[in-house]
N, C-alpha and C positions, 0 to 999 in steps of 0.2 A: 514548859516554854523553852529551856535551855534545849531540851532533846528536839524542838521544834527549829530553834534556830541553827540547829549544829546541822540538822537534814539538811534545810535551804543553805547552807553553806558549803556542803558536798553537792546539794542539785546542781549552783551554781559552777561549782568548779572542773563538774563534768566535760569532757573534749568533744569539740564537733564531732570529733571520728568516732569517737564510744556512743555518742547519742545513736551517728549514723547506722551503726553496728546494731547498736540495740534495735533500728528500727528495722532491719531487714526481714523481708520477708522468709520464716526459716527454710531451709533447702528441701526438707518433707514435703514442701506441698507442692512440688516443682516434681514430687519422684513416686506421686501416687498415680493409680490408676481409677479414670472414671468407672465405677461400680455399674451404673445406670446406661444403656446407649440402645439407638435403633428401633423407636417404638413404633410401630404397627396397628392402625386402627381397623379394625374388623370391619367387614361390608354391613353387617347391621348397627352398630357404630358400637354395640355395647360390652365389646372386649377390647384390650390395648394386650400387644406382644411384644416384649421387650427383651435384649441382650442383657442377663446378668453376669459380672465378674466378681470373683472373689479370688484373687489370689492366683493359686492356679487351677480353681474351678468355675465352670462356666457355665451355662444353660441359659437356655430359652424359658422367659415367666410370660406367665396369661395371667392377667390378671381382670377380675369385672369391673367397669367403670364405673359402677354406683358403689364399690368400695376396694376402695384401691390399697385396705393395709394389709392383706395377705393376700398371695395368690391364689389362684381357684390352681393354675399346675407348674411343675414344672419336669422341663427336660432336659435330664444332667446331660452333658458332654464328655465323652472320654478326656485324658487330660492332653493338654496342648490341642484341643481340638473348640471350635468355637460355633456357634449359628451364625452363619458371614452373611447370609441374606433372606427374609422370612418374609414367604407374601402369603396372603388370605386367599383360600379358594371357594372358601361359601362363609359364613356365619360360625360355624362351626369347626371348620379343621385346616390347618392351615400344613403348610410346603415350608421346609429349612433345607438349603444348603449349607453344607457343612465347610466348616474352612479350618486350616490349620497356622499355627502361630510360628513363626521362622525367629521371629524378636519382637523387639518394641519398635523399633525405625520401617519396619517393614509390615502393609496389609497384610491379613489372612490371606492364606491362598488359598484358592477352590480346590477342594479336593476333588469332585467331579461327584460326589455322591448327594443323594437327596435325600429327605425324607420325609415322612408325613405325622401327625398327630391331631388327635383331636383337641377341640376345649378344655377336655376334662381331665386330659392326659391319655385317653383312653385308644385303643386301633393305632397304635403305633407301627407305621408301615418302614419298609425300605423300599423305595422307586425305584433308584438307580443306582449304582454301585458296583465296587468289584470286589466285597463282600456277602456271599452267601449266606441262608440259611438267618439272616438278621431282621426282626421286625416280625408281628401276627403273622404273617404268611410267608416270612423267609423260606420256608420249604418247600415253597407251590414257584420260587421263581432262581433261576442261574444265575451268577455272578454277571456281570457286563464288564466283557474286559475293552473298557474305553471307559472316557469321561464325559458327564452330564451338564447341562447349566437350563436354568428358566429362560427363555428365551420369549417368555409373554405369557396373556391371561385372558381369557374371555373377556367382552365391555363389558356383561353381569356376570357374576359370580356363580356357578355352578358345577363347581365341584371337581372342573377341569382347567389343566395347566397346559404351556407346548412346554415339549422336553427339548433341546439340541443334545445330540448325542455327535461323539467323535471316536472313533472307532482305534486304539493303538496301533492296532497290525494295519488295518486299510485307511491311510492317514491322509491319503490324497481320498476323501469323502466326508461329507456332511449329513446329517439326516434328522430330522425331526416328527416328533412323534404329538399325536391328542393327548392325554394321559388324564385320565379319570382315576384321581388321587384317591378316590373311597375304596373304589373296587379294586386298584393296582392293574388296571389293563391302560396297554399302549395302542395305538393305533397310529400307522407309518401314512403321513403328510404330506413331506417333504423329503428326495432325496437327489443330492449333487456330488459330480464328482471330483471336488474340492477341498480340501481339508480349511479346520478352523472354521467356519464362515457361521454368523450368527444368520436369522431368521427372519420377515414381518409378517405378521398373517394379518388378513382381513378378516372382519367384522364376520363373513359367512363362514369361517375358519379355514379358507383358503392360503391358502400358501402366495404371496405375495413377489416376494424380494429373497435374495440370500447376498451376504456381502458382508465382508471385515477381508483381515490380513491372512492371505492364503499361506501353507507352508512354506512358500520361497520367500518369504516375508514380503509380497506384491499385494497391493492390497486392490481388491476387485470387489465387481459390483454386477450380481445377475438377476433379470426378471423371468416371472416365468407366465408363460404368453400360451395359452392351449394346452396346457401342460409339458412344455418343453422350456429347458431353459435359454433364454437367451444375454448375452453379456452386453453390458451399455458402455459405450462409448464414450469419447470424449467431449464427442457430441450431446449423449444425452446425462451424461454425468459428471462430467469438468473433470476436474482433477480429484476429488472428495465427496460420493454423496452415499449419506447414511441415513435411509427410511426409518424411523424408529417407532410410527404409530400413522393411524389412519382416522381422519375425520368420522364426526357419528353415524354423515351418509357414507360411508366407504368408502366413497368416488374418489377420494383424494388423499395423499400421505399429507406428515410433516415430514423435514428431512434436514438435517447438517448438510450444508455444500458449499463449495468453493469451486468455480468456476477455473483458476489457474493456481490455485493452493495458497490461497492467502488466508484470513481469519474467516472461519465458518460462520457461515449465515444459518438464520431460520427460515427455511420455504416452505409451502405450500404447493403443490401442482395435483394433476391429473396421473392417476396410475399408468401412462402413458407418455407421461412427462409432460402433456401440454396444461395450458393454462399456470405456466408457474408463476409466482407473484412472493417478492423477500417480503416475510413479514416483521422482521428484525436482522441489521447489521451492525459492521462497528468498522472503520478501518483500520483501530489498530489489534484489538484483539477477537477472539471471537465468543459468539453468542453461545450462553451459556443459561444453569437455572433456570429450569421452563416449569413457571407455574401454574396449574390445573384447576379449571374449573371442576365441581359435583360433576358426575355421571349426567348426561352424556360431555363425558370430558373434551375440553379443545383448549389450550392453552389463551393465556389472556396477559399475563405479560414476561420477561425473561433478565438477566441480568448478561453484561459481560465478564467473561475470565478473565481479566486484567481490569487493575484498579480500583478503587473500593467500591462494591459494588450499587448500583442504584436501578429502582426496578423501570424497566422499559416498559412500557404500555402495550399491546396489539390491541386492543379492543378496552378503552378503560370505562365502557358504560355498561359492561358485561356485571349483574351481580359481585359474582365475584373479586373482578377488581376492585370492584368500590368499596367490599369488606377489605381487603387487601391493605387500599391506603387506607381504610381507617386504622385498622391494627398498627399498621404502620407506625400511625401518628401516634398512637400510646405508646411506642417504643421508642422514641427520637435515638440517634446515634446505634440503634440497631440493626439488623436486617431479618424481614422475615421473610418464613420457608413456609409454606403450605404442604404438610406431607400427605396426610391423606383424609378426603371427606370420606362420609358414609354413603350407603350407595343414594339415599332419600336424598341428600344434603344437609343433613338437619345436623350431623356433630361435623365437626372438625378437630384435626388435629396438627398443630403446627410447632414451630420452633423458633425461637429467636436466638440471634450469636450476631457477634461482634469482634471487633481486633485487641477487645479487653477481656470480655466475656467468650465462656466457652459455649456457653449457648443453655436455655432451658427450653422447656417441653410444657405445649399448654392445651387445653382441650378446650373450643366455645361450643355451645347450642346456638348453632346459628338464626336458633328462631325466636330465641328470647335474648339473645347478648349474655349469656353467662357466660364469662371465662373461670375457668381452673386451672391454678397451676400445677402440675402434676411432679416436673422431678429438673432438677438441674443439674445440669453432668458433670459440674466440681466445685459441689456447694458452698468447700472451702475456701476458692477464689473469692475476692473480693476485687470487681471491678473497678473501684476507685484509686486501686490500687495498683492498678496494671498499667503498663505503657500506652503509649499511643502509637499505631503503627501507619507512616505515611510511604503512599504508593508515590514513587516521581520518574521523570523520562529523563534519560540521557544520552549522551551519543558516543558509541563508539569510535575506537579509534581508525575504523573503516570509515564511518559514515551511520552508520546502522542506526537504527531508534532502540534502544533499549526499555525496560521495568526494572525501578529497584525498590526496593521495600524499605524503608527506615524506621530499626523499634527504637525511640528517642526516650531516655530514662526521665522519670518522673518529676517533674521541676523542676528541669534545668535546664540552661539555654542550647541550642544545636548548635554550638560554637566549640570549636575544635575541641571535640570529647574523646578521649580515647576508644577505641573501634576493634570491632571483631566482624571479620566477611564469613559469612553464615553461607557457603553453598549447600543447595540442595541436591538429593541422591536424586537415583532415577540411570541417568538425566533424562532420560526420552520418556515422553506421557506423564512427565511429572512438571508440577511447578507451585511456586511461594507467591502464598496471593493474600490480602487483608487480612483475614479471621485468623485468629488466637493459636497463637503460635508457640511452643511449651520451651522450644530452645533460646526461642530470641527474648519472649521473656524472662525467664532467668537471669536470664546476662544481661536485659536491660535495668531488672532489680539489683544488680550488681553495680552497677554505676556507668554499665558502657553501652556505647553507642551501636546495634546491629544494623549489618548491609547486607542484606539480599538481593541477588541480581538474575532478574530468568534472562540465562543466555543463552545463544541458539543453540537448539535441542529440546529445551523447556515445550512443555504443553500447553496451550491456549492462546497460539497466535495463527494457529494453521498448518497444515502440510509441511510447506515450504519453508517455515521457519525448523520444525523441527529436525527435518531430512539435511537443515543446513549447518546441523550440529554434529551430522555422522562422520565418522574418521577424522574428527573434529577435537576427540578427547582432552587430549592432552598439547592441541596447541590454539586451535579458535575460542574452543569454549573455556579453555583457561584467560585468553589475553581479553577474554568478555569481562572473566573476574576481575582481572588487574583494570581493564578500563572503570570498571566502578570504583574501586578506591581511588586510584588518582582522582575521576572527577568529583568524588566526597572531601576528598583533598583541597582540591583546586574551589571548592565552595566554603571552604572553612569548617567542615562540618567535624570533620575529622583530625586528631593531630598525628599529623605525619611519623613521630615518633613513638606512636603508642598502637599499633597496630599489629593483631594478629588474626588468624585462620582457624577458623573449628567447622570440622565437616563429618556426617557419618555417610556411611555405604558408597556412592558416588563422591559423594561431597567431602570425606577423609581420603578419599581419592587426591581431591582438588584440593585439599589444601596441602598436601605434600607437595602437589605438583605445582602449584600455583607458588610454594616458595622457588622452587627451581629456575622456574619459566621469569620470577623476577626477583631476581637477587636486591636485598637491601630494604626490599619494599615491606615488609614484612618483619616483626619482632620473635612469633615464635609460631608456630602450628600444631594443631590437635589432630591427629585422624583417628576418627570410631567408627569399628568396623568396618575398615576402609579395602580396598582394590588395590591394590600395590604390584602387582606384575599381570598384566595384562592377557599374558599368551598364557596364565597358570588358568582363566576363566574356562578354556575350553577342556580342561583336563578335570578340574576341580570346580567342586561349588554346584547347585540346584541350573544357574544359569543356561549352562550349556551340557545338560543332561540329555538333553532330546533333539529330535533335527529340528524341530521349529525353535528352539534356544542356539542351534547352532548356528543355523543360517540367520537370525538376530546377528551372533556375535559378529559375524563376515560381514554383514550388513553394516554394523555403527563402529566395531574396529580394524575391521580385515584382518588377512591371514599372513600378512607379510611380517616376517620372523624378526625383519629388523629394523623395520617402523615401528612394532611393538615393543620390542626393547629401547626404542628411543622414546618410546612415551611414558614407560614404566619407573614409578618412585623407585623401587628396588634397583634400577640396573643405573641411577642416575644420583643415586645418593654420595658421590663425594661433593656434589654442584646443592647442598642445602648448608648455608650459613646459618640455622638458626634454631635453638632448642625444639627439640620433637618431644610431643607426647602422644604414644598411643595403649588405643585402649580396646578392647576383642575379648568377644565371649568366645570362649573354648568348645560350645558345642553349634558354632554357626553352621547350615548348614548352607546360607546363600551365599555368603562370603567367606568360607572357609577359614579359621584360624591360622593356616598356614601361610597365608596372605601375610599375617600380621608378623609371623615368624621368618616369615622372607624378609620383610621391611627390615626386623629388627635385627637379622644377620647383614644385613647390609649397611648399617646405621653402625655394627660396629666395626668390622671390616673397613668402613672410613675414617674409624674413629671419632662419629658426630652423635656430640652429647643428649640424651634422649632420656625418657620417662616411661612407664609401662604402667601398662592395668590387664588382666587379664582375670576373668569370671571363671569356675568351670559351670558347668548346668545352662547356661547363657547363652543364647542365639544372635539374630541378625539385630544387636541392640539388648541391652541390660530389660528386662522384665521386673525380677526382686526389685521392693523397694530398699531393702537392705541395699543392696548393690546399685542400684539410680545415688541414693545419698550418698554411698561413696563415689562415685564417680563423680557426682558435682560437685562435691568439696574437693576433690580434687584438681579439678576445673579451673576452679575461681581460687584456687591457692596456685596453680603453674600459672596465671593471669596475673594475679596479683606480683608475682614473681620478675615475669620478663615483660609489662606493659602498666603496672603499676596497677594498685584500687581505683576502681571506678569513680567518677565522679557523685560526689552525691548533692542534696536541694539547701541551697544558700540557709 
């Protein structure tokens, strides 16, 4: 009894701050890697193909759906190299594009090679590639010096894929191939003399459409009419229109368009353009999520890119819909994703995720209601646990509409919390939208308040929005940033004197810059793996390695030598009043470690007191978890420093 009342006399004398402490959630599971991603339901429905990680190895698993504890195969991946995209070409053997790993803050990038395998592991092909002599018949085919991508699939599955191929040396050309993934023979479809441009083929496997961003980074849009090409107009394509699939009778695509380049619509028309009729709009953001009915596929409803999302109807008496919202309903504060039926429609396989949740994976028999749950992609998390992240509009200090995202820490009021502005990299075709977000939560388990703000440049508002963030860098789309903290300010949300900036790739760009651009406003800033002198992009770095990365850069910063220098942290560092820390993997190869070594001779050359992290082995973003958990402890110790410990729940 005595040892009983002496414990309750220490429980009792324990400090809010020690309880609080004790209850954090630890920094490990903020710096692991989902093991599980991208699963794959076979056209017979009775294999699932998934992304395995371990560490720093990777492979494609197959595994049988009537027992999912070992795999029937698997296929390793050299290292840093990953399955970026794996579709089903029959029952039996599927297609991997291969992607390579730059960092953690950055997608794989396509390397341009394919290849094939079977079920069983077995006929391991090389498609395409600039690799010789690789795969069962590497010696029956010559390297391809250019890059590949799937550019579609038969409506049934048999056994053939389209290839888009892009040629290095003839860069002003496109061409697309049949490719009969069994046999390894191509057959030429499609060819334009335009570089970049993706593919539609119809239903007879004709050649349709070609259109994306051409090498002068102009982005165009051609049909082809009797077998010639011809380009559409403004007339018959607005300012944005992307064919992406054709209804089951062929007569008709769907399509992304924008009439004057506002938020993309979903249409429908005639391969001709007539008969077109929106089947979904939005006017502030654009249409987004198009979910698919069973084979013969037509979409049935779609979500917006801005704001949390909710499913939009086209047809909600369509079967499929109606399984839809039911699923739905058993998931309340979810969203779900339809990935893929079987070609009968009898399995499904789908996905749920949320702004708490990282999302799980589940399989139904759509003919008897059995669901399965098969795998969750960070079993660790516990969503009760996680923030809440709220979408909200505000107005620039132009007039503009803006999105911000607010992760609000766990029980506690939105009354002037101390705040961290979270930009996002990119900036252009990227943006911060609802779902589970690894940065904002961390920091909102920390006690502080995150602001994300898509300003113009961000992706999902349309054309116009994004084009009106070019050359933009370092002075629109920064005073985008600072308009969002003052108005978090001006709403109480935030306390004015507890504010700072954490950004990586773009966004450790912005937050150097964003102290510049507003002195005072700001306590301390982070940049990881950030962009710090602007004119080094075209010399250094994966960016502007090639003409289509060059003419990007001319494109969103131009070449004028001392606009660039005036927009550059490096060349502007005696105008930052306020502790810097940065942090840089040593073997980047997207952002160069010498970025960070320009920042930090420049940071002391001003003499302005600053903090360092540097990785070696480390790319565009920390990978090790070793190296994630130091970097976050580090984080939330330079926080804690110059903006105080986060708030924590009464």
């Amino acid at each position: 009894m005595r040892k009983l009342h002496a414990a309750l006399v220490v429980a009792c004398l324990v400090s809010p701050a020690a309880a609080a402490a004790a209850n954090l959630i630890p920094v490990e599971d903020f710096a692991r890697h989902a093991s599980l991603s991208m699963p794959r339901l076979s056209p017979d429905g009775q294999h699932i193909a998934l992304r395995m990680d371990d560490g720093d190895s990777h492979a494609l698993v197959i595994f049988d759906v009537a027992d999912m504890s070992r795999p029937v195969s698997m296929l390793r991946m050299p290292v840093n190299e990953v399955p970026a995209n794996v579709a089903w070409v029959s029952p039996t053997r599927l297609i991997v594009e291969k992607g390579k790993l730059f960092g953690s803050i950055d997608r794989p990038q396509l390397t341009g090679e394919i290849l094939a395998t079977n079920v069983d592991g077995s006929h391991q092909d090389y498609l395409f590639g600039y690799q010789a002599g690789y795969g069962t018949r590497g010696s029956t085919r010559q390297a391809d010096d250019g890059w590949g991508s799937v550019d579609g699939l038969p409506a049934k599955a048999n056994g053939h894929f389209y290839l888009g191929a892009h040629d290095w040396v003839e860069r002003d050309r496109s061409v697309l191939y049949d490719v009969d993934a069994m046999k390894n023979v191509r057959h030429l479809i499609g060819d334009i003399g335009v570089g970049q441009l993706d593919f539609l083929v119809g239903p007879d496997g004709k050649v349709e459409f070609a259109f994306g961003t051409d090498t002068g980074f102009e982005y165009v849009a051609y049909q082809s009419i009797n077998g010639h090409w011809a380009q559409l107009g403004r007339a018959q394509a607005g300012k944005f229109f992307a064919p992406f699939a054709t209804t089951p009778d062929g007569r008709h695509v769907y399509a992304w368009y924008s009439v004057e380049g506002g938020p993309a619509e979903l249409i429908e028309q005639q391969l001709d353009g007539g008969d077109r009729k929106v089947l979904a709009k939005d006017d502030f953001g654009s249409i987004d999520d198009v979910q698919w009915t069973a084979p013969p596929r037509q979409p049935f409803a779609v979500a917006t890119a801005t704001g949390a999302p909710r499913p939009i109807y086209i047809d909600p008496a369509l079967p499929a819909a109606k399984l839809y919202a039911a699923i739905s309903q058993k998931f309340p504060g979810e969203f779900v994703d339809f990935i893929d039926f079987s070609e009968d429609g009898r399995e499904l396989l789908f996905s749920v995720g949320s702004d708490r949740d990282p999302g799980s994976y589940y399989l139904i028999d759509t003919g008897h209601y059995k669901v399965r749950r098969l795998f969750a992609a960070a079993p660790w998390i516990d969503p009760a646990k996680m923030a809440e992240r709220v979408p909200m509009h505000f107005k620039a200090s132009d007039g503009m509409e803006l999105e911000a995202i607010l992760t609000v820490p766990n029980g506690v009021p939105m009354n002037k919390l101390p705040m961290v502005l979270l930009p996002h990299g990119g900036p252009h075709g990227v943006s911060d939208d609802w779902f589970f977000d690894w940065d904002a939560q961390f920091l909102a388990s920390r006690g502080y308040l995150v602001l994300q703000v898509n300003y113009r440049g961000s992706s999902g508002r349309g054309v116009n929005f994004e084009q009106a963030g070019y050359l933009q860098w370092g002075t629109r789309i920064q005073q985008d940033l600072i308009d969002g903290v003052q108005w978090a300010e001006q709403q109480q949300y935030a306390d004015p004197d507890r504010v700072c900036v954490y950004g990586g790739s773009f966004g450790g760009y912005s937050a150097l810059m964003s102290v510049i651009r507003a002195p005072k406003l700001f306590k301390c800033a982070i940049g990881y793996a950030g962009v710090y002198d602007l004119a080094m992009m075209y010399r250094k770095g994966s960016i502007g390695s090639d003409t289509f990365g060059k003419n990007y850069l001319t494109a969103v910063i131009g070449k004028d030598d001392a606009a660039l220098a005036a927009n550059s942290p490096d060349k502007l560092a005696d105008r930052i009043d306020v502790p810097v820390l940065l942090i840089h993997g040593e073997a980047d190869q997207r952002v160069p470690f010498a970025q960070a070594k320009a920042m930090r001779a420049a940071l002391d050359a001003a003499h302005k007191p600053y903090e360092w992290m540097a990785k070696s082995g480390e790319g565009h973003g920390f990978y090790t978890e070793a190296n994630n958990v130091d970097r976050l402890n580090l984080m939330q110790a330079f926080l804690a420093k110059y903006i105080g410990k986060g708030t924590t729940p009464p």
